[in-house]
C-alpha positions as CSV (number, residue, x, y, z in Angstrom):
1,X,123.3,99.4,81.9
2,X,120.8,99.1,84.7
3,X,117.8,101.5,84.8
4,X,118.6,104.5,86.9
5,X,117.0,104.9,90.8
6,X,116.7,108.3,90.6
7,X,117.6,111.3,87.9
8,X,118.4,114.8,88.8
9,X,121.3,117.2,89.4
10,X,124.0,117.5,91.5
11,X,124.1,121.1,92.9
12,X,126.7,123.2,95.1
13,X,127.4,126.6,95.0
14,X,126.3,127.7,91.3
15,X,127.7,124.6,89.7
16,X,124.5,122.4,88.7
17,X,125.4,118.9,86.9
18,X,122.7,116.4,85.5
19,X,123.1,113.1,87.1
20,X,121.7,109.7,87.3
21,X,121.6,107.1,90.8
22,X,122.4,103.9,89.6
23,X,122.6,101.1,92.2
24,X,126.5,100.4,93.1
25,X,125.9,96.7,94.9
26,X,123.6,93.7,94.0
27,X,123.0,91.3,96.4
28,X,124.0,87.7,94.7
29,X,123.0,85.4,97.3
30,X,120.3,83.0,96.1
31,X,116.8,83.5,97.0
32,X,114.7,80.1,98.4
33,X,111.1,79.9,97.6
34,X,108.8,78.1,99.6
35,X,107.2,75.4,97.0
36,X,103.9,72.9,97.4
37,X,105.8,69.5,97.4
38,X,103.1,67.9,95.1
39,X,103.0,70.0,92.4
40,X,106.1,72.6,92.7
41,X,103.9,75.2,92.7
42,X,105.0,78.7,94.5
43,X,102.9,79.2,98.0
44,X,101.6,82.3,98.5
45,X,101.1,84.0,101.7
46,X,97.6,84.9,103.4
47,X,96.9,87.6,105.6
48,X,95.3,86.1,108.8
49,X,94.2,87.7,111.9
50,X,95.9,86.8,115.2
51,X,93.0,87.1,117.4
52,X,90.9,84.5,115.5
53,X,92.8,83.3,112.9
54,X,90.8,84.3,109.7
55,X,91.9,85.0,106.6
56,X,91.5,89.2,106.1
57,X,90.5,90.9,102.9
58,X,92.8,93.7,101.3
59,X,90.7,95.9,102.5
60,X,90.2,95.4,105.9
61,X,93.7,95.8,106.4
62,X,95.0,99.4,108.0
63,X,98.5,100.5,108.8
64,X,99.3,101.0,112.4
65,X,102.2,101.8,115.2
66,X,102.5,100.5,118.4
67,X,103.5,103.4,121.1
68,X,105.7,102.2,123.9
69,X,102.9,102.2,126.4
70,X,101.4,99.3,124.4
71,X,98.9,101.5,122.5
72,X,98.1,101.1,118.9
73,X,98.1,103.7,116.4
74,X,96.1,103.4,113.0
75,X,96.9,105.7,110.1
76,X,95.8,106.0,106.5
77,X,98.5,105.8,103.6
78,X,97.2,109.0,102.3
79,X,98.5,110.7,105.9
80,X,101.5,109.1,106.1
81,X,102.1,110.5,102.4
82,X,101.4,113.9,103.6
83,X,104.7,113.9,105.8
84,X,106.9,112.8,102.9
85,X,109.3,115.5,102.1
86,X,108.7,117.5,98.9
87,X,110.1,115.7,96.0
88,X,113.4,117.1,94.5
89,X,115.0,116.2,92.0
90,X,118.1,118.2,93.1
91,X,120.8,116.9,95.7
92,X,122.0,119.6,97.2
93,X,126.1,119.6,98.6
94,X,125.8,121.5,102.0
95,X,129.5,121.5,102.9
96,X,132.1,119.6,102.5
97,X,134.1,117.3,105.4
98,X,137.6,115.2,105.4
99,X,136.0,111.5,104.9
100,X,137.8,110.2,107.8
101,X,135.4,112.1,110.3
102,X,132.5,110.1,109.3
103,X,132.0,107.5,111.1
104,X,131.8,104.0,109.1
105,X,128.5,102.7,110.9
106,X,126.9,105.4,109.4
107,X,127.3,104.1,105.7
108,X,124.0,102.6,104.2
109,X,123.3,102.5,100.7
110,X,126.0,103.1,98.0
111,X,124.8,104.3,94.0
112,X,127.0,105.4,91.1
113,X,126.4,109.4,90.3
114,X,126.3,109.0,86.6
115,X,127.0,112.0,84.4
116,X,123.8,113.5,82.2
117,X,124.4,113.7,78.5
118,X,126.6,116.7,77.9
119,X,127.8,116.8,81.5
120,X,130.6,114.2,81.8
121,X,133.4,116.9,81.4
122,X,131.8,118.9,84.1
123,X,131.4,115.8,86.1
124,X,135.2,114.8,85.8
125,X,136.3,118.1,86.6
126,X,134.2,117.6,90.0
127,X,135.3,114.0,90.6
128,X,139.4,115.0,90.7
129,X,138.7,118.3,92.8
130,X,137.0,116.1,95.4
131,X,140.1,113.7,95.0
132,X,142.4,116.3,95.5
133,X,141.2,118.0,98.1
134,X,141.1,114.6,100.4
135,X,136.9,116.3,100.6
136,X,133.9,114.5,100.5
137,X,130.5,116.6,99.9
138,X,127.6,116.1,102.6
139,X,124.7,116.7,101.1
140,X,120.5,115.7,100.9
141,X,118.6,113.4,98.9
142,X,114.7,112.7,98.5
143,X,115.0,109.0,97.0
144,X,111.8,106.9,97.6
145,X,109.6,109.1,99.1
146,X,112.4,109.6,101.8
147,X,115.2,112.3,102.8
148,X,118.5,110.9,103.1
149,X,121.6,112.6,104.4
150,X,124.5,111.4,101.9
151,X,128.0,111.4,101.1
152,X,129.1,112.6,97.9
153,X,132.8,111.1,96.8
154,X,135.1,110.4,94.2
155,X,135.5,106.7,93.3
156,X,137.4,105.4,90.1
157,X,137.0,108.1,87.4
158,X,133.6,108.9,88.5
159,X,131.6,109.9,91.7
160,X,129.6,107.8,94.8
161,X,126.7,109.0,96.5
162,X,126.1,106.5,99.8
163,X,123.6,107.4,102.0
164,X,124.1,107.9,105.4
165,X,122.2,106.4,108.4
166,X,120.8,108.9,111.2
167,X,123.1,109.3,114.5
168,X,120.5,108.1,116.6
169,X,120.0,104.9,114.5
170,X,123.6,103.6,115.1
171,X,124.1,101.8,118.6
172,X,126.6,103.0,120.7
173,X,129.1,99.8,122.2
174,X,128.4,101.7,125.7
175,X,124.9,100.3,125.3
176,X,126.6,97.0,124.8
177,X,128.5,96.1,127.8
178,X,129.4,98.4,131.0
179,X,132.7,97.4,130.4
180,X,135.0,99.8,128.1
181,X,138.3,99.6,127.0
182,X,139.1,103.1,128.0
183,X,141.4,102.5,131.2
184,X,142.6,99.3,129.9
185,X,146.7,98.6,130.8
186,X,148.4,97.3,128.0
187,X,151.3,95.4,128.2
188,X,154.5,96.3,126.1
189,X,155.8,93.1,124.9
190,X,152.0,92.3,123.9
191,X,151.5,95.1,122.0
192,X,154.7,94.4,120.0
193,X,154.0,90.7,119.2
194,X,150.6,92.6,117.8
195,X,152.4,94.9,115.7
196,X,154.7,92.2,114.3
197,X,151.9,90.2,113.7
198,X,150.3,92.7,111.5
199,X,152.8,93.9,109.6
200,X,154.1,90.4,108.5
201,X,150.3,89.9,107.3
202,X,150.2,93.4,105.4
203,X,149.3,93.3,101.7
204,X,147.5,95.4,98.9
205,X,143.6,94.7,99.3
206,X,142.3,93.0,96.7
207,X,138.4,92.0,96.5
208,X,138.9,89.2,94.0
209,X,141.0,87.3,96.5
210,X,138.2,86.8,99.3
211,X,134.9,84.9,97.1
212,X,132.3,84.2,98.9
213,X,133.0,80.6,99.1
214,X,129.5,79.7,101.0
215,X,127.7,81.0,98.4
216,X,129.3,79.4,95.3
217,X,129.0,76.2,97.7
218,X,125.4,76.7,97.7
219,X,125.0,77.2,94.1
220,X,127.3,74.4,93.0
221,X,124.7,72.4,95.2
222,X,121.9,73.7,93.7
223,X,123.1,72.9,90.1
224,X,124.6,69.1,91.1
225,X,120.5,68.9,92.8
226,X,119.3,70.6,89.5
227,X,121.0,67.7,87.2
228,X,119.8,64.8,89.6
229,X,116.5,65.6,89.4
230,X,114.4,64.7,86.1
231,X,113.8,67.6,83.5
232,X,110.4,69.0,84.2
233,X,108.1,68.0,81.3
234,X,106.4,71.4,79.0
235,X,102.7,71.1,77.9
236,X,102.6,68.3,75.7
237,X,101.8,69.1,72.0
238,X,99.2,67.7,70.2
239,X,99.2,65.2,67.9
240,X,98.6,66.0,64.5
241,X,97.0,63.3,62.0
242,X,96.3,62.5,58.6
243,X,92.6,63.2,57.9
244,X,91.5,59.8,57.0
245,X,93.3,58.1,60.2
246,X,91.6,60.5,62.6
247,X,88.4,58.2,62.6
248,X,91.1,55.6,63.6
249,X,92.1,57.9,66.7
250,X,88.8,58.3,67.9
251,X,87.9,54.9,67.8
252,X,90.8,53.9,69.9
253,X,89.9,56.6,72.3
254,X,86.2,55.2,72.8
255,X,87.9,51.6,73.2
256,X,89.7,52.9,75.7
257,X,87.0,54.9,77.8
258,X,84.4,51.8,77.3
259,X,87.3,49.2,79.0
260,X,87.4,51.2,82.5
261,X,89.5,53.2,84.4
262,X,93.0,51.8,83.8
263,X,95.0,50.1,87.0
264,X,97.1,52.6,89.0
265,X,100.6,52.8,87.4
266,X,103.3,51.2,89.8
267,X,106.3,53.3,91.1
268,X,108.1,54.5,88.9
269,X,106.0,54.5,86.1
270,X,104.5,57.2,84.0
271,X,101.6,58.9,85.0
272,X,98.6,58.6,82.5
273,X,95.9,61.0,84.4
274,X,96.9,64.5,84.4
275,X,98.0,65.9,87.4
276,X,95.5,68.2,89.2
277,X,95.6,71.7,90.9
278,X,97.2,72.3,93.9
279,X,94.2,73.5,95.1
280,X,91.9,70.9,93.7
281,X,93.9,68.3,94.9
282,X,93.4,69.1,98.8
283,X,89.8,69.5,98.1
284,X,89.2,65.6,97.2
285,X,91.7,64.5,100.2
286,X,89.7,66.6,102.1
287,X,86.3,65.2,100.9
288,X,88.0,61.5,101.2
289,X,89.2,62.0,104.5
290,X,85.6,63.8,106.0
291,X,83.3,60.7,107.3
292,X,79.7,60.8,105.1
293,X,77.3,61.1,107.8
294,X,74.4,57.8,107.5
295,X,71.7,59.0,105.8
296,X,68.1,59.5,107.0
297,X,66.0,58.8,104.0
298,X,64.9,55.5,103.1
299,X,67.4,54.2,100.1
300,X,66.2,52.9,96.6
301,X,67.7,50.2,94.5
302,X,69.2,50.3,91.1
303,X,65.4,50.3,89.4
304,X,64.2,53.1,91.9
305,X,62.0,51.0,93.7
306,X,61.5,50.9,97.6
307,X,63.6,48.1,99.2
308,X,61.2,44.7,100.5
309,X,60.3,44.8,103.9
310,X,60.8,41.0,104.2
C-alpha cells in the first residue's frame, strides 16, 4: 500500500475514528523529458530574468502577486505561512446533505479514508449508515498547509473523502455565452427520437470497457522506439590481468600514445575517445567557433629565437 497523505481522525458528533488519506487516482499518462540530443542527458531549467535576461541566484528570487491594476506585490514565505490555517489532524463532519445537491464541478481531489488499527469495525459501521441514509457528510480538511471543504461518502466497503472546489472558483455557463437554453422550444417528435436514442444505447457502466486507447498508443510507441534504438552501453569494467602480462599491457598502451592520435572512426563505427560532458562539449565548439584575434607581440620560432628580418 501507498504511503498515506494525511493521518488523523474522522470526527462527528462524539464518534471519533482514526483514519488515514490515501490517494484514490494516479495519473498514468507518460511523462516527456526534455533531453540534450548529444549526450541524453536531462536539461535543467534556469531561472532568468525577463528584463535582461540573466541567469538569477536562488536567492535573489522573492515571491510576488500581481493586483489587477498592474501592481506587483512581494511577500516573504515566512508571511504567507502565517495565514495557513492551524494544522489539524481532525476532519470535522459539519452536517450531512443528499449527494445529488452538490454540484459535480465542484469535485476536485478524491482519497480513500482508511480505517486506523482497531477502528475498521467502527469504520464499517459508518460506511453502511452513510449508504443507507442516501447522506454524504460535508465536512473540513487542513491537507498541505491548506483548508479544504470535502465530501465524506461511502464507496465499496469503505469510505471517500473528495475535496471540494470553492463556489466562486467554478465558472458559471452564463459567463460563457449570452445565449441560454432557458426559453428554448422543443419540438415533440425531436425529443422522442432523443429518448429512443438513449434508451436503445443504455447499459451497466463499466470502467474496463472505455481504455484509454491514446495512451496505450503512446506507450506501445515508446517501447517499439525503445527496441529500435541500440542498448545504451553501462561503464565499462576494467580489465583484469595476470601479473606478469601487465608489463605487456602497458607497453602496448605507450605504442599506442607514441603512433599519434588515431584517424576519426567512420559512420557507423565505434567510438574510441570517451564521450565528453555536456557541458564540456559546448565549451570547445564555442572556443572552435570564436575567431583568435591576431596577435600583437612579435612571434618566436620553434628554438625561441626572434624571426630574421631579411
Amino acid at each position: 500500500m501507498s504511503r498515506p497523505v494525511w493521518v488523523g481522525s474522522l470526527s462527528f458528533g462524539l464518534v471519533t475514528l482514526p483514519v488515514r488519506l490515501h490517494g484514490a487516482v494516479v495519473s498514468r499518462q507518460p511523462r516527456f523529458h526534455l533531453l540534450h540530443d548529444a549526450d541524453g542527458a536531462r536539461i535543467q531549467n534556469k531561472r532568468v530574468c525577463s528584463a535582461d535576461g540573466e541567469e538569477v541566484s536562488l536567492e535573489h528570487v522573492v515571491r510576488g502577486y500581481t493586483l489587477p491594476d498592474g501592481r506587483q506585490v512581494t511577500v516573504t514565505s515566512g508571511e504567507v505561512e502565517a495565514l495557513d490555517p492551524e494544522a489539524s489532524r481532525v476532519i470535522a463532519l459539519e452536517e450531512f446533505v443528499d449527494p445529488a445537491q452538490v454540484d459535480s464541478l465542484l469535485w476536485d481531489t478524491s482519497y480513500h479514508l482508511v480505517p486506523g488499527k482497531g477502528s475498521e469495525h467502527a469504520h464499517a459501521v459508518v460506511a453502511e449508515a452513510l449508504r443507507e441514509s442516501g447522506r454524504v457528510g460535508v465536512g473540513r480538511l487542513v491537507l498541505h498547509q491548506k483548508g479544504h471543504l470535502c465530501l465524506v461518502r461511502p464507496h465499496g466497503q469503505g469510505l471517500v473523502l473528495t475535496t471540494l472546489h470553492a463556489m466562486d472558483e467554478v465558472v458559471p455557463r452564463e459567463a460563457l455565452s449570452a445565449q441560454t437554453l432557458e426559453g428554448t422550444p422543443l419540438d415533440a417528435g425531436e425529443l422522442d427520437a432523443a429518448l429512443r436514442l438513449i434508451a436503445s444505447r443504455s447499459v451497466d457502466f463499466e470502467p474496463g470497457r472505455h481504455p484509454d486507447v491514446h495512451r496505450e498508443q503512446v506507450r506501445a510507441f515508446l517501447e517499439r522506439r525503445a527496441r529500435a534504438q541500440p542498448r545504451a552501453q553501462g561503464t565499462p569494467r576494467m580489465r583484469v590481468v595476470a601479473a606478469e602480462a601487465l608489463l605487456g599491457v602497458l607497453e602496448k598502451g605507450l605504442e599506442a600514445l607514441r603512433s599519434g592520435p588515431s584517424p576519426s572512426p567512420s559512420e557507423g563505427s565505434l567510438r574510441l575517445r570517451p564521450r565528453r560532458a555536456a557541458r564540456e562539449a559546448r565549451e570547445v565548439k564555442r572556443a572552435e567557433d570564436t575567431p583568435t584575434p591576431p596577435s600583437r607581440e612579435r612571434s618566436e620560432d620553434e628554438d625561441g629565437e626572434e624571426p630574421s628580418s631579411s
